[in-house]
C-alpha positions as CSV (number, residue, x, y, z in Angstrom):
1,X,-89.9,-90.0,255.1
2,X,-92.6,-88.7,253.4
3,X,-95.8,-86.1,254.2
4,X,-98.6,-86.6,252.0
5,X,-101.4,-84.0,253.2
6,X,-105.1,-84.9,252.3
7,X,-108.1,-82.7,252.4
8,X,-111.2,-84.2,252.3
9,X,-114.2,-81.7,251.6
10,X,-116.1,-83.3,249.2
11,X,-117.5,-86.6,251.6
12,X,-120.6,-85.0,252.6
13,X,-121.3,-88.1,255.5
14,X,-120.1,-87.0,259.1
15,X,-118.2,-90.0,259.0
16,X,-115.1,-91.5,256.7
17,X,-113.8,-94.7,255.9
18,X,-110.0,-95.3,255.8
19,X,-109.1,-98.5,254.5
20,X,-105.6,-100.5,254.6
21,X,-105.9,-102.6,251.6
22,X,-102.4,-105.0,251.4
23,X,-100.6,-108.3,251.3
24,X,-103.3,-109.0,248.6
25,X,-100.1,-111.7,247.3
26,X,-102.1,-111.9,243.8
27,X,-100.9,-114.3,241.6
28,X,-100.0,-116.4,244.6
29,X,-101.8,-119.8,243.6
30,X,-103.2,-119.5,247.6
31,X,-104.5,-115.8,247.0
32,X,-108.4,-115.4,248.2
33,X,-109.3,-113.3,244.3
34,X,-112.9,-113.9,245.2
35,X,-112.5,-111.6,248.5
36,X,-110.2,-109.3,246.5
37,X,-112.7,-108.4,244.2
38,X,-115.3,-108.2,247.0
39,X,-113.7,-105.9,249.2
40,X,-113.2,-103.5,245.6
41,X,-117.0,-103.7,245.1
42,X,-117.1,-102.6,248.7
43,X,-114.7,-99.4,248.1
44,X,-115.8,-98.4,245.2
45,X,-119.3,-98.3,245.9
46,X,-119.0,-95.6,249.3
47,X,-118.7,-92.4,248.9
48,X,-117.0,-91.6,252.0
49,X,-114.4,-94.9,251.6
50,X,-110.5,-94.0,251.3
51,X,-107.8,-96.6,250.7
52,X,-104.0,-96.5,251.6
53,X,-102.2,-99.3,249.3
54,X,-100.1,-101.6,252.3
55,X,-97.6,-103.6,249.9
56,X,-97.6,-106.8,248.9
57,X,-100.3,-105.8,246.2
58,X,-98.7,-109.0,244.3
59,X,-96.6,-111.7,245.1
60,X,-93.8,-112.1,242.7
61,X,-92.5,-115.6,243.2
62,X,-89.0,-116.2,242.0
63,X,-86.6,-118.9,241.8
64,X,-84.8,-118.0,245.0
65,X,-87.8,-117.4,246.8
66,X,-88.8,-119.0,250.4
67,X,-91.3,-121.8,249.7
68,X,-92.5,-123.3,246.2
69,X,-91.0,-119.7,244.5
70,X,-92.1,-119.6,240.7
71,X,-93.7,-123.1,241.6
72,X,-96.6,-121.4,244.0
73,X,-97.5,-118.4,241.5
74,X,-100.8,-119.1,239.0
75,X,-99.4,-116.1,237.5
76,X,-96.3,-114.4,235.8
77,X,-95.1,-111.4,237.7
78,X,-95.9,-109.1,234.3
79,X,-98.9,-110.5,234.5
80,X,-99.2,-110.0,238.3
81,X,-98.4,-106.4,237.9
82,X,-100.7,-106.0,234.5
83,X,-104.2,-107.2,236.2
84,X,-103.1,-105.2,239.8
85,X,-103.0,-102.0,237.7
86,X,-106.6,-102.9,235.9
87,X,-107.8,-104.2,239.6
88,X,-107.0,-101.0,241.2
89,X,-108.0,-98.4,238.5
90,X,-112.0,-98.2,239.5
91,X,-111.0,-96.9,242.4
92,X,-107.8,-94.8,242.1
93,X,-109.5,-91.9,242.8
94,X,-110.1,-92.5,246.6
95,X,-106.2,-93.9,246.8
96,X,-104.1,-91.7,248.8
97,X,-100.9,-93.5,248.7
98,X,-99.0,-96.4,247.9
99,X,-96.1,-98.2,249.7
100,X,-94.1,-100.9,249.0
101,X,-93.7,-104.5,250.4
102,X,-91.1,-107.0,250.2
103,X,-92.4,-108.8,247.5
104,X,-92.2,-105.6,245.6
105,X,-89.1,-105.1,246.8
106,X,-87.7,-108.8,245.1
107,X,-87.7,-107.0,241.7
108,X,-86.0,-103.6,242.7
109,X,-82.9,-105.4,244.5
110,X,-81.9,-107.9,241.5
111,X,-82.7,-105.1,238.6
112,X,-83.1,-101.8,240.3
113,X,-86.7,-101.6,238.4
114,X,-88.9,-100.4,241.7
115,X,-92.6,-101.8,240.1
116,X,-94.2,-100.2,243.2
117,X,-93.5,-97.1,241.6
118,X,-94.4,-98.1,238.2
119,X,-98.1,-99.1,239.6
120,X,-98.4,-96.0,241.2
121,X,-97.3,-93.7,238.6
122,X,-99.9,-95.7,236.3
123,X,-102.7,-95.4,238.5
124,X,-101.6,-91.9,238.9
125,X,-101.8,-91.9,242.8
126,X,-98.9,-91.0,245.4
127,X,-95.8,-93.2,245.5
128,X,-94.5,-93.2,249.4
129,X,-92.0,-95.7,249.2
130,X,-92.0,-98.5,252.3
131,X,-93.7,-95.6,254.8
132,X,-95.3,-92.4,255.5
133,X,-97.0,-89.9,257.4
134,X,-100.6,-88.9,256.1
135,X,-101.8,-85.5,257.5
136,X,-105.6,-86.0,256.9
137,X,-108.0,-82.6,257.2
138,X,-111.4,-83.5,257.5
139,X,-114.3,-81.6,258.5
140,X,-112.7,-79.0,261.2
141,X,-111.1,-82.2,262.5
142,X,-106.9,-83.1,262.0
143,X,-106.0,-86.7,262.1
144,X,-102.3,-87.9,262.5
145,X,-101.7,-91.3,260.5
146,X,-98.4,-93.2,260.0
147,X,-98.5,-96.2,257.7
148,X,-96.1,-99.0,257.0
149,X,-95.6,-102.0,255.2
150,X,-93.7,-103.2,258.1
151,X,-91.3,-105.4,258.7
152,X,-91.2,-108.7,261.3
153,X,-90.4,-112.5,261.7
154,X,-93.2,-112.4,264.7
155,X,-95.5,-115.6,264.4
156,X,-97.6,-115.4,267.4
157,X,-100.2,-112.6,268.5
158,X,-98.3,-110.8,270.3
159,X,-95.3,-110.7,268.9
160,X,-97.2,-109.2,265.7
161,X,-99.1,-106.8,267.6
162,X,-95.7,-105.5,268.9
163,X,-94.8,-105.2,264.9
164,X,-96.9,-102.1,265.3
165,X,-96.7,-101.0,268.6
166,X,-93.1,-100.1,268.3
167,X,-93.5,-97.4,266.0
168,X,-95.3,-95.3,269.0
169,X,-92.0,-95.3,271.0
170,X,-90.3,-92.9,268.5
171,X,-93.0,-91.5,266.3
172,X,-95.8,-89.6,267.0
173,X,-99.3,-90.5,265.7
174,X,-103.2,-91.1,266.2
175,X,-102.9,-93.8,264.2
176,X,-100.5,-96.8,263.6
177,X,-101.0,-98.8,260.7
178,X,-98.8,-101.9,259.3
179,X,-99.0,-104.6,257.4
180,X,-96.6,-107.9,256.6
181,X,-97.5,-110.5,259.3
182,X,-100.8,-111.6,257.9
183,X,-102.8,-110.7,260.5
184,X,-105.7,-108.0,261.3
185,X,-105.8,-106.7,264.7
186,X,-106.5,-103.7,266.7
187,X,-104.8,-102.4,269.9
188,X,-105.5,-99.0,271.7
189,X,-103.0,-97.2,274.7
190,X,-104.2,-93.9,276.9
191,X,-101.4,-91.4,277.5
192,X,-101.2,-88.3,278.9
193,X,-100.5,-84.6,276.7
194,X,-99.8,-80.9,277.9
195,X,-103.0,-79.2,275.7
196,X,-101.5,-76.1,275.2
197,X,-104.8,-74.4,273.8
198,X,-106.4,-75.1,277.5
199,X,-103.1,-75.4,279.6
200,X,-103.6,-78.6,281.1
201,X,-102.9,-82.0,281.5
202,X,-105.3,-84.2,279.0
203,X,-105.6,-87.8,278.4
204,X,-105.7,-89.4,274.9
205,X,-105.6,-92.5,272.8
206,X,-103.2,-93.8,270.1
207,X,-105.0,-97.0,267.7
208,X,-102.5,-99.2,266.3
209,X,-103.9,-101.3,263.5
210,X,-102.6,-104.6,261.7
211,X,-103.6,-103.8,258.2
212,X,-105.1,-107.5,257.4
213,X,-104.1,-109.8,254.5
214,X,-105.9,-112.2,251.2
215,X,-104.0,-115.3,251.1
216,X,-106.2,-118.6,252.2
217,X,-103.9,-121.3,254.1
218,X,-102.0,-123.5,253.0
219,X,-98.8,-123.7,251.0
220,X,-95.7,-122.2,253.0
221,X,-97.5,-120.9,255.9
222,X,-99.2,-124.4,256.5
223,X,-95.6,-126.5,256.0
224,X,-93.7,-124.0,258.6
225,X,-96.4,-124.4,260.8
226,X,-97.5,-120.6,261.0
227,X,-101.1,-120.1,262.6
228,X,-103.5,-118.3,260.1
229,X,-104.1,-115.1,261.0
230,X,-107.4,-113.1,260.2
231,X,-108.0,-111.5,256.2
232,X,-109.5,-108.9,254.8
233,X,-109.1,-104.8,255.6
234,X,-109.1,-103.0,258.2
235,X,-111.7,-99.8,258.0
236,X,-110.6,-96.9,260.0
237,X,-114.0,-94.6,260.5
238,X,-112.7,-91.1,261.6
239,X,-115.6,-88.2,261.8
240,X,-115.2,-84.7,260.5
241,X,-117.1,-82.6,263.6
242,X,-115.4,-84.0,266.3
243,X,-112.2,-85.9,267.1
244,X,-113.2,-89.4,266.8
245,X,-111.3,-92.6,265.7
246,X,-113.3,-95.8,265.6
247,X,-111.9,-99.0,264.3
248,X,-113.9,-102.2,262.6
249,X,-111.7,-104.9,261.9
């Protein structure tokens, strides 16, 4: 599993937003392009915005596929991965990384070509496979992310929160972050640490984050029956003088 370590000295605001941007599905014919763009704009025009790539950047519909395949795609998957590359570049100087999705993952296990890697090398930002561990300096302040495409059947609430809240029973984090299930939630837990600087007993909090997704209803959701879960991006503010997580979903 990979480390990638980020230093952030140049945001002059106290505060910093870290955005999961995934299961964008373009070229799906249900895909929400309008809100795509938007949320780009949005990036692009902060400072102090930062953007980890979730998976699922396009959709890739093939013959095999679950639903309409080929049949549900407005696009052609070299097209898909064309306009992504042209989507993305305005702002792949505040990417840190990109993983992978399953629908990324369709090309790479029929032809061993892994286009998640080709985007990344193209926009020339850090290629972290299907998850990673992003050590984030900023300010005098350390932050402790993990981010995942993820990976779950789970259709109802709670069975895609616990999509993320798994990860906290075997990895150490401040922050959880996943994406697949089409959904954007937030969840926070108190434990209890040993602070070794002040030798004793302190209480903190872990933030586990469903990363959000851009496909409008209908299609192979709406035939199964799956409840439409909540798009867009998650926007993780941390602050650089003090330890301070905050959340806007």
């Amino acid at each position: 599993m990979k480390l990638v370590h980020v230093k952030e000295k140049g945001i002059k605001k106290d505060e910093m937003f870290v955005i999961g941007f995934g299961d964008l599905h373009y070229g799906s014919i249900d895909c929400d392009y309008d809100k795509i763009e938007e949320t780009i704009k949005w990036i692009k025009s902060k400072d102090n915005a930062r953007v980890i790539l979730m998976g699922d950047l396009v959709d890739i519909g093939l013959k095999d596929s679950v639903g309409g395949g080929t049949f549900d795609n407005d696009h052609t998957p070299e097209k898909q991965i064309e306009d992504i590359i042209t989507m993305l570049d305005p702002i792949k100087d505040k990417i840190w990384c990109l993983l992978t999705g399953n629908h990324e993952e369709r090309i790479r296990q029929r032809t061993s070509i892994n286009i998640s890697k080709i985007i990344a090398k193209t926009l020339d930002v850090p290629y972290c496979d299907s998850a990673c561990f992003i050590k984030v300096l900023f300010g005098t302040q350390n932050y402790i992310m993990f981010v995942t495409h993820g990976s779950s059947g789970a259709l109802t609430a709670s069975g895609k929160l616990n999509s993320v809240l798994k990860y906290g029973g075997y990895i150490d984090a401040d922050v959880y972050m996943s994406g697949h299930v089409h959904e954007l939630m937030h969840h926070t837990t108190d434990y209890f640490k040993i602070s070794l600087k002040d030798k004793m007993v302190i209480k903190d909090k872990r933030h586990y984050v469903l990363s959000g997704h851009f496909l409008k209803y209908g299609g192979y959701a709406e035939q199964k029956g799956y409840a439409p879960g909540k798009t867009g991006v998650a926007k993780i503010i941390l602050r650089k003088d003090k330890k301070s997580i905050h959340v806007s979903i």
